[in-house]
C-alpha positions in Angstrom: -0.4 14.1 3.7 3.1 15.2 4.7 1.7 17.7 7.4 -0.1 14.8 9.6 1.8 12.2 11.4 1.6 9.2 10.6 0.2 6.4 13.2 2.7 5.8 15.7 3.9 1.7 16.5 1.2 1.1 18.1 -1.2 1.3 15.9 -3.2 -1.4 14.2 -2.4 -0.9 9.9 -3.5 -2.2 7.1 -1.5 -4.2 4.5 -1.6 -4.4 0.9 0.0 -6.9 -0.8 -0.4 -6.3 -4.3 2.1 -3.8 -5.1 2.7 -3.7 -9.2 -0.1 -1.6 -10.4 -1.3 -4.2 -13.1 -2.7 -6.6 -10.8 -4.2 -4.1 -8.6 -6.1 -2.8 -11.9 -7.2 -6.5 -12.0 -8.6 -6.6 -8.1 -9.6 -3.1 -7.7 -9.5 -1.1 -11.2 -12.0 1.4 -9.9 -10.3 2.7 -6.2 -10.1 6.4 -6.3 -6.6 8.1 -5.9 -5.9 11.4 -4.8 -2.4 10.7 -5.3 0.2 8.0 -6.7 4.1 7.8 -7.1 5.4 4.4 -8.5 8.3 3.4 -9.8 8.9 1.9 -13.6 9.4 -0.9 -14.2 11.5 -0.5 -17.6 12.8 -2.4 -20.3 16.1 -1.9 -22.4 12.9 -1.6 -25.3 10.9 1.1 -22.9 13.7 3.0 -21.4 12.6 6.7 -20.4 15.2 9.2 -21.9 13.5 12.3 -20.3 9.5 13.1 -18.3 6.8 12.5 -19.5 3.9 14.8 -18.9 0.4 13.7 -20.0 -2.9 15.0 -19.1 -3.1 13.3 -15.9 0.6 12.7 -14.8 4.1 12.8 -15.2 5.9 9.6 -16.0 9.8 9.6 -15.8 11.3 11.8 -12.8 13.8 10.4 -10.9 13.8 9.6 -7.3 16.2 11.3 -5.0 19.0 8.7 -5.4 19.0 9.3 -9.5 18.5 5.5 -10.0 14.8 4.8 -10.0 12.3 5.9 -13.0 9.2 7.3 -10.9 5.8 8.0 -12.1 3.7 10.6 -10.6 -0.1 11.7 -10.3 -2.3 13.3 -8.3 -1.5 15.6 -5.1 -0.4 14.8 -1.7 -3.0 17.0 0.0 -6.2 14.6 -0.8 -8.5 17.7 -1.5 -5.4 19.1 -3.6 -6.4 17.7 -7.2 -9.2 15.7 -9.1 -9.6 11.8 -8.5 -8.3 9.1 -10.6 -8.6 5.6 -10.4 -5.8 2.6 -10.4 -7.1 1.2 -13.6 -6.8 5.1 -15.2 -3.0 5.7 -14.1 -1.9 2.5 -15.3 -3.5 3.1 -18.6 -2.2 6.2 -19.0 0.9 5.2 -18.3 1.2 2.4 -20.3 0.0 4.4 -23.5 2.7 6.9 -23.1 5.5 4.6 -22.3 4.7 0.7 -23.5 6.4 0.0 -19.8 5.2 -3.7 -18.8 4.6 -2.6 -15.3 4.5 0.2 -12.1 5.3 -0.5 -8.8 3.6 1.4 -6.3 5.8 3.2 -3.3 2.9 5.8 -2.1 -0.7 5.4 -2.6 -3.3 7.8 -1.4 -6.8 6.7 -1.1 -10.5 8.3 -1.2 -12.8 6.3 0.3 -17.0 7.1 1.3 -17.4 6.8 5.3 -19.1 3.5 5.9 -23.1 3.6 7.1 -22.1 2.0 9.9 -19.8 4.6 10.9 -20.8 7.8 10.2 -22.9 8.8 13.7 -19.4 8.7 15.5 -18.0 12.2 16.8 -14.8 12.1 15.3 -16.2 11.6 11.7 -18.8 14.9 12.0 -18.5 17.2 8.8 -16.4 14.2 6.8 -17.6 12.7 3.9 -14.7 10.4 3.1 -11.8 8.7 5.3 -8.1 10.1 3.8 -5.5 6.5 3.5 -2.2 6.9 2.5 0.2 4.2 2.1 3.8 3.5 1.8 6.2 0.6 -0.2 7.8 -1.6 3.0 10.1 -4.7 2.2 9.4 -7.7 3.0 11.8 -8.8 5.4 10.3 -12.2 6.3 13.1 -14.4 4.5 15.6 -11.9 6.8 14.4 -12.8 10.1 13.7 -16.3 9.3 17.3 -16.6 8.5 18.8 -14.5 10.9 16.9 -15.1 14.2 14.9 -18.0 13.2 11.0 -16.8 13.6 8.1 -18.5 12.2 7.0 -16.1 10.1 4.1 -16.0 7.2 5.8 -14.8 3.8 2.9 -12.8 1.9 5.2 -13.3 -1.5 4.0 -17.0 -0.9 1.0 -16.8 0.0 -0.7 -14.0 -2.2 0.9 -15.8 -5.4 -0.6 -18.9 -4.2 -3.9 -16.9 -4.2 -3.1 -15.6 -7.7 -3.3 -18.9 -9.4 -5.9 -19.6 -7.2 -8.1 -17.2 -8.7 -6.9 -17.6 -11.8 -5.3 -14.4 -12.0 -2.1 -15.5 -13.0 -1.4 -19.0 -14.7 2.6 -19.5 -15.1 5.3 -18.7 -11.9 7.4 -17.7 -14.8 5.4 -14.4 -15.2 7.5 -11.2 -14.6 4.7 -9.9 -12.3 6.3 -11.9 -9.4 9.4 -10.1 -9.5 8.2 -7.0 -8.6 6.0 -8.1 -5.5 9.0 -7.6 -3.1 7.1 -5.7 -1.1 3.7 -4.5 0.6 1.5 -0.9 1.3 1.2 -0.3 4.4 -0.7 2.1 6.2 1.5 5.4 6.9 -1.9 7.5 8.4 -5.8 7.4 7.7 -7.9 10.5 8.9 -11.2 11.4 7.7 -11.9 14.8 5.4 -13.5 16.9 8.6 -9.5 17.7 9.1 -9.6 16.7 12.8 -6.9 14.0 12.7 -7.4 10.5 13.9 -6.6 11.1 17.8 -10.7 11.5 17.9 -11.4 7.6 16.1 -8.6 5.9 18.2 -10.7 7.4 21.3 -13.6 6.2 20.2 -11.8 2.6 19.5 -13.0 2.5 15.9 -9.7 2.9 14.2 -9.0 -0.7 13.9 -12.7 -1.5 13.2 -12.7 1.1 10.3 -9.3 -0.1 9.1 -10.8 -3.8 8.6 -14.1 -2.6 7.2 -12.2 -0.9 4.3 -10.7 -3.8 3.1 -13.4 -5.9 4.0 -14.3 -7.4 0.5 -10.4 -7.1 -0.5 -8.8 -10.7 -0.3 -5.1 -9.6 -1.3 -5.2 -7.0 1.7 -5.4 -7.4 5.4 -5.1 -5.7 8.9 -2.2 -6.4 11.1 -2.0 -6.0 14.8 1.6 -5.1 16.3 3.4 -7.1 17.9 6.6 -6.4 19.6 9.6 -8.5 20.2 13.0 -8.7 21.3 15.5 -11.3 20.7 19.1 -11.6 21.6 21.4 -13.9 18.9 24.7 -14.5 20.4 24.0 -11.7 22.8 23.0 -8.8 21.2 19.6 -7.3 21.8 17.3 -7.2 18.1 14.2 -5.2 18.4 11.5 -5.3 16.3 7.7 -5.2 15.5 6.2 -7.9 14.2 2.0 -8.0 12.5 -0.5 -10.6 13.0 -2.8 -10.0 10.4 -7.2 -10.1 11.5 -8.5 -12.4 8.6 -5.7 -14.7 7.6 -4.2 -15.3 11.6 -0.6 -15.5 10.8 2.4 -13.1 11.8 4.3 -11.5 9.3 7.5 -9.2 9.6 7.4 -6.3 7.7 
């Protein structure tokens, strides 16, 4: 949705912090997808000599730096394409390359207007909300070191929830490597194409934001939070999240 903007810093967004595409096809196999770019996660026994294209996709571009193996699928503009869902791109890819793993860097998703919802102004003529989502380090282990906040690490806690659940079993599994990062939200407008100025004046943007992930444990909504610290006299400016259901601040 390159011809929106995307929230500004003030913004409530959402975070996901599932990023490798097999464990989301675990949580939520069925999400619909209007478009998905991931990078591969190769092996010296899966290396991708040249693209890929399959029915659905194409699986082996390179991103603009030449380094990273990409897979791609869908369209940016959300009414630009069919639908597919997490569990089909990750399939697909995985019968066409044997690669282990993909780590999503831009997710955009389809999702029905909530009941509760749908008699606001600013979501008149939609039938689905528009959610795209963007790869952001996690730079938690950076600020603690650097400037000495308190901050929740997601890496910690959403692999303790993993064994929790019983989703994974062994902190030797290569999955953990590759959740480095989380999506985050980069805008959410609903289908009526009349932007998301109208939902933040009708204060639902936050409530809609947490209602979509409502039932999703690995995902969250973070309030912003700025700050501004000055180690050994130089200003650092930043935006820190505390996130609605688990109460912590994170820095990402």
């Amino acid at each position: 949705m390159s011809e929106i903007q995307p929230f500004n810093d003030s913004y409530p967004l959402n975070f996901d912090f599932l990023t490798p595409l097999s464990l989301q096809t675990i949580v939520d196999p069925k999400r619909q997808i209007f478009y998905f770019r991931g990078e591969v996660s190769e092996t010296t026994r899966t290396r991708i000599t040249k693209p890929i294209k399959t029915d659905l996709g194409i699986i082996g571009i390179k991103d603009t730096t030449g380094r990273r193996t990409v897979a791609e699928y869908g369209d940016p503009k959300p009414n630009g394409g069919d639908r597919l869902t997490q569990k089909e791109i990750f399939e697909d890819i995985q019968d066409n390359t044997g690669v282990p793993d993909v780590v999503t860097r831009i997710r955009g998703t389809a999702h029905p207007i909530p009941r509760e919802f749908q008699e606001f102004d600013s979501l008149q003529g939609a039938d689905e909300i528009w959610h795209e989502q963007v790869g952001r380090a996690n730079r938690t282990s950076k600020l603690r070191k650097e400037v000495g906040l308190m901050l929740w690490n997601p890496y910690h806690g959403i692999k303790k929830d993993l064994f929790d659940k019983g989703i994974l079993n062994t902190g030797a599994d290569p999955v953990l490597k590759r959740m480095k990062s989380a999506l985050v939200t980069e805008v959410m407008v609903p289908s009526n194409n009349q932007g998301y100025e109208g939902m933040n004046r009708e204060n639902i943007l936050e409530p809609l934001e947490e209602k979509l992930i409502e039932n999703s444990w690995w995902a969250d909504t973070g309030r912003p939070k700025e700050f501004v610290i000055r180690p050994d006299g130089e200003s650092l400016v930043g935006r820190l999240y505390k996130l609605v259901k688990r109460g912590v601040v994170i820095g990402i």
